[in-house]
C-alpha positions as CSV (number, residue, x, y, z in Angstrom):
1,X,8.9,1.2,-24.3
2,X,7.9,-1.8,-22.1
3,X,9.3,-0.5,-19.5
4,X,7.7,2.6,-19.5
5,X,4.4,1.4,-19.9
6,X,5.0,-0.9,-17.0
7,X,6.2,2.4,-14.6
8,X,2.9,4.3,-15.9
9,X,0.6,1.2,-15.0
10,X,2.1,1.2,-11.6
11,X,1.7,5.1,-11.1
12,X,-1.9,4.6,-11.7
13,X,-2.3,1.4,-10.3
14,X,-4.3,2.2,-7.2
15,X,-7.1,4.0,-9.5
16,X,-9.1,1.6,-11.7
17,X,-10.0,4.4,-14.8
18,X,-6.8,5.5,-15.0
19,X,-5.5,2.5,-14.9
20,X,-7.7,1.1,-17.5
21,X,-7.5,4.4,-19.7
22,X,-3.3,3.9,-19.3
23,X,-3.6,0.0,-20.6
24,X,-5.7,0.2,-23.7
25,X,-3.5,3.5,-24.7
26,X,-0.3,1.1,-24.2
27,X,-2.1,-1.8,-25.9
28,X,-2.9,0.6,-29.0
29,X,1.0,1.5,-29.2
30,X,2.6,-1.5,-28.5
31,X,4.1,-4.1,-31.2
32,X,2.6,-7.8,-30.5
33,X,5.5,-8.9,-29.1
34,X,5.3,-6.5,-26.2
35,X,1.9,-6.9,-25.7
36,X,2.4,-10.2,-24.9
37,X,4.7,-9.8,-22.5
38,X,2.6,-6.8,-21.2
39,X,-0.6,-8.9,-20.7
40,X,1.2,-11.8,-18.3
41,X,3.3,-9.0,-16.7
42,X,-0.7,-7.2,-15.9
43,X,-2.2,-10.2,-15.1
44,X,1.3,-11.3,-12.5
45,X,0.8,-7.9,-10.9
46,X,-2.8,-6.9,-11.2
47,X,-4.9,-10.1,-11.8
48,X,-6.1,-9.8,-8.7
49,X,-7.3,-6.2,-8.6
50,X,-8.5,-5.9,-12.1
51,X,-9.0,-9.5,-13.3
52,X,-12.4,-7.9,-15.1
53,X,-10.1,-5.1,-16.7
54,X,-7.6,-7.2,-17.7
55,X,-9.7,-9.6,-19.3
56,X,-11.9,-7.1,-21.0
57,X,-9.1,-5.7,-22.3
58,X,-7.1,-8.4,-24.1
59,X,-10.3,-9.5,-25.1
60,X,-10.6,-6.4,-26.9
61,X,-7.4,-6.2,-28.4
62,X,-8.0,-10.3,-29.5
63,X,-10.9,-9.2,-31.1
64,X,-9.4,-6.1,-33.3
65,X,-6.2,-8.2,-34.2
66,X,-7.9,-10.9,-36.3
């Protein structure tokens, strides 16, 4: 499922809403584990795009989980 979620963040990588819209979906389905790996693979790829997204985003998730 990693995998996919990775080919989906790439397919609407160039669109900041989408892209955003696509991550918190993945976030919401992933186990912890994954979302792990998810958030370095994001911030590898994207941190430079979407440092703000990406940061909002696993902040948001942070602040759900505990």
């Amino acid at each position: 499922m990693l995998e996919r979620v990775k080919t989906s963040l790439r397919a609407v990588g160039h669109d900041r809403a989408a892209f955003e819209t696509r991550l918190r979906q993945a976030l919401a389905q992933l186990p912890s584990a994954d979302r792990r790996d998810l958030k370095r693979w994001c911030f590898l790829i994207y941190g430079e795009s979407y440092f703000t997204v990406l940061c909002q985003c696993f902040a948001d998730l942070n602040t759900l989980a505990g």
